[in-house]
C-alpha positions as CSV (number, residue, x, y, z in Angstrom):
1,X,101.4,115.8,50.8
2,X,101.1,115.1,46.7
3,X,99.0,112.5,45.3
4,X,102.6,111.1,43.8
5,X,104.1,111.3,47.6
6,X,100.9,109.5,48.9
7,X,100.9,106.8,46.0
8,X,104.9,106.0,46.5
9,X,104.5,105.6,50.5
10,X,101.1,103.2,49.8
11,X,103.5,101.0,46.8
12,X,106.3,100.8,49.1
13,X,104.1,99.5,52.3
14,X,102.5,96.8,49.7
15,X,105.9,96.0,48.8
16,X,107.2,95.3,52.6
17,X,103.7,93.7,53.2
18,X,104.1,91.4,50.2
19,X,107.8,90.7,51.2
20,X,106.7,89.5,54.5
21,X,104.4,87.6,53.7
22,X,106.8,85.6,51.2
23,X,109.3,85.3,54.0
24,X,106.8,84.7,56.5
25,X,106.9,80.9,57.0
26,X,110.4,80.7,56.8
27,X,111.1,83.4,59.8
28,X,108.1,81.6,61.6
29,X,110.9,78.1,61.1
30,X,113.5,80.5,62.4
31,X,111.8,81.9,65.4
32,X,111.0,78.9,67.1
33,X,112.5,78.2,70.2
34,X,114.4,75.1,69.8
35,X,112.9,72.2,72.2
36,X,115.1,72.2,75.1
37,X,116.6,69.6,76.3
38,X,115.3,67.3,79.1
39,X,116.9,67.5,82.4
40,X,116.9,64.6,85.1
41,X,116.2,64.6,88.5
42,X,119.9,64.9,90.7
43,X,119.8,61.4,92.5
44,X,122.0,60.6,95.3
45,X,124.4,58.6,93.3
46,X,124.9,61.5,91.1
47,X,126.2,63.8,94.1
48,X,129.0,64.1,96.8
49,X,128.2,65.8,99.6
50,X,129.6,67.9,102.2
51,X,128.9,69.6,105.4
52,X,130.6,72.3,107.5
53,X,130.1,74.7,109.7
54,X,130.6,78.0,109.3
55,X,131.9,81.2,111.7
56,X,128.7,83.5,110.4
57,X,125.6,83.1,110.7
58,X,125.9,81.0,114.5
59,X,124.4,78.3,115.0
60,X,124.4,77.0,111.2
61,X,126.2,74.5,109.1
62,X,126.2,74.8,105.3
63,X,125.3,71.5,103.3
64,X,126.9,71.3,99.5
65,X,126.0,68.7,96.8
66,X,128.5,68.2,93.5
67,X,127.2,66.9,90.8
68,X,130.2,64.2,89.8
69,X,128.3,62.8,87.1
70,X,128.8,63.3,83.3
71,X,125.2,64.4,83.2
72,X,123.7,67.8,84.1
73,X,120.8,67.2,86.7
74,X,118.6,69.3,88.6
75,X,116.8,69.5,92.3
76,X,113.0,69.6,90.5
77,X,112.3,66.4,92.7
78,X,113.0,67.9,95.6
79,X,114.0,71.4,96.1
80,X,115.2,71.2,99.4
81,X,117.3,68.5,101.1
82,X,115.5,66.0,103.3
83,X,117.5,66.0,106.2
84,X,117.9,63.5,109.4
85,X,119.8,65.3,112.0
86,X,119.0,62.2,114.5
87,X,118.3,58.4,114.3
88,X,114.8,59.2,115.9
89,X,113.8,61.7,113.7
90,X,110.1,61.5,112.7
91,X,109.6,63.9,110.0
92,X,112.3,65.6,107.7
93,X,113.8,68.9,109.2
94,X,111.4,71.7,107.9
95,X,112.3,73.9,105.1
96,X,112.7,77.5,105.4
97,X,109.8,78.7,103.0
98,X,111.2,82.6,102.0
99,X,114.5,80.8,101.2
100,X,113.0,79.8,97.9
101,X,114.7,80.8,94.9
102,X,112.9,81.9,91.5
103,X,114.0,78.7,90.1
104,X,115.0,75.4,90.4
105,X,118.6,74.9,91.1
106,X,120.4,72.6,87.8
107,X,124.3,71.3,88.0
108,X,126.5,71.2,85.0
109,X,128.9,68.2,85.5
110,X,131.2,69.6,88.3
111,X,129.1,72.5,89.5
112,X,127.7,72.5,92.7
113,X,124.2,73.7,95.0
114,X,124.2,74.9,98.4
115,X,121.6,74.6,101.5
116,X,121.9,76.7,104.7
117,X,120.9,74.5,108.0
118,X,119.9,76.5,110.8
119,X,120.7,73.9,114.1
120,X,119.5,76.0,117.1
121,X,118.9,79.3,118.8
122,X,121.2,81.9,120.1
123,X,118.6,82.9,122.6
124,X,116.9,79.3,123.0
125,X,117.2,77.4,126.4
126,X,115.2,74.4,125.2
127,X,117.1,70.8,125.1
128,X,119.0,69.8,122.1
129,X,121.5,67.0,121.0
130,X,125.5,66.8,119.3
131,X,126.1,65.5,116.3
132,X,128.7,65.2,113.8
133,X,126.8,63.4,111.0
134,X,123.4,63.8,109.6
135,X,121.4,62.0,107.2
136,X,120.6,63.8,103.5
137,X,118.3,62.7,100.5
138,X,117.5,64.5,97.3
139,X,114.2,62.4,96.8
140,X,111.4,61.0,98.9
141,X,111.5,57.5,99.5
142,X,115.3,56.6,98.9
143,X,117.8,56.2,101.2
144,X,119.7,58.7,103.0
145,X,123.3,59.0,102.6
146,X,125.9,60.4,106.1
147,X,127.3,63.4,105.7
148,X,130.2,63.8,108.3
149,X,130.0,67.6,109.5
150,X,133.5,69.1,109.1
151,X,134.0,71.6,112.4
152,X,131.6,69.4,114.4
153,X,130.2,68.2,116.7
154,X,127.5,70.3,116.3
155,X,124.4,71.3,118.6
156,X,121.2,71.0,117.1
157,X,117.9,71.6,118.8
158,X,115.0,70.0,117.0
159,X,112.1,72.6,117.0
160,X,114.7,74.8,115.6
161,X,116.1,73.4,113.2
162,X,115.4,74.1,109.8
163,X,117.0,74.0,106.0
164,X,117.1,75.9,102.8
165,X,115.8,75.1,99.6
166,X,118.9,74.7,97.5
167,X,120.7,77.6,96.1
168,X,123.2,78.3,93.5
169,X,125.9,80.1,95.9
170,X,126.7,79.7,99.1
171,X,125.5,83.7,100.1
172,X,121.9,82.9,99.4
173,X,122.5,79.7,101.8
174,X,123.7,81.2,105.0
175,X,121.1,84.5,104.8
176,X,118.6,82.5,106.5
């Protein structure tokens, strides 16, 4: 390489070095993520909600929330739903923990999130109960709403039963 070849490359990297520096700040202003915009908690009021059963898996019912307000919400609260499937319920049905999804499930106005509820064993010969209604919150400490079950009465067994987190498509719901 020629002294000239060497001294042209060496100008022309002080030049892109000094024009980068000059536009620095202002693609620094550009880059920045804008802030993003806060997201509420779904509350009850904010959701309809609807139950069925379904002809695959057995033994499960699929639970759907729509968001029917103007406002786009999100289950961050509570990921799962806290489900009653009986007046003497103690605790809220379990949550099935490899159902979790890589993030936390957020409606658009309209749009709506899915939970798979697993009600009993195929195989199981331990008592259970019918129902055609169950209980459903979106946060702790607020009260649950009835969900009729469309299909039912439905037979649940209580150490069985368990629910999804919520999903964004019915699919991911019912593989548990």
């Amino acid at each position: 390489m020629s002294k000239k070849t060497v001294k042209a490359a060496v100008a022309s990297l002080i030049a892109v070095g000094a024009l980068a520096a000059a536009a620095g700040p202002a693609l620094a202003q550009t880059a920045r993520p804008a802030a993003a915009a806060k997201v509420a908690p779904c509350t009850a009021s904010a959701l309809t909600f609807e139950a069925g059963t379904v002809s695959r898996p057995i033994n499960h019912v699929l639970l759907k929330a729509t968001n029917t307000s103007k406002k786009t919400c999100d289950f961050s609260a509570e990921t799962y739903p806290l489900l009653r499937l009986h007046q003497d319920q103690q605790a809220v049905t379990p949550v099935i923990e490899d159902s979790k999804p890589q993030a936390v499930v957020t409606l658009a106005p309209g749009e709506t999130a899915y939970a798979g509820v697993l009600l009993s064993a195929a195989d199981s010969s331990e008592k259970g109960f019918r129902t055609s209604k169950f209980g459903v919150a979106v946060a702790r400490d607020t009260a649950l709403k009835n969900v009729t079950v469309k299909g039912g009465p439905v037979y649940v067994q209580p150490s069985v039963a368990q629910v999804t987190y919520w999903q964004d498509n019915p699919a991911d719901a019912l593989v548990w």
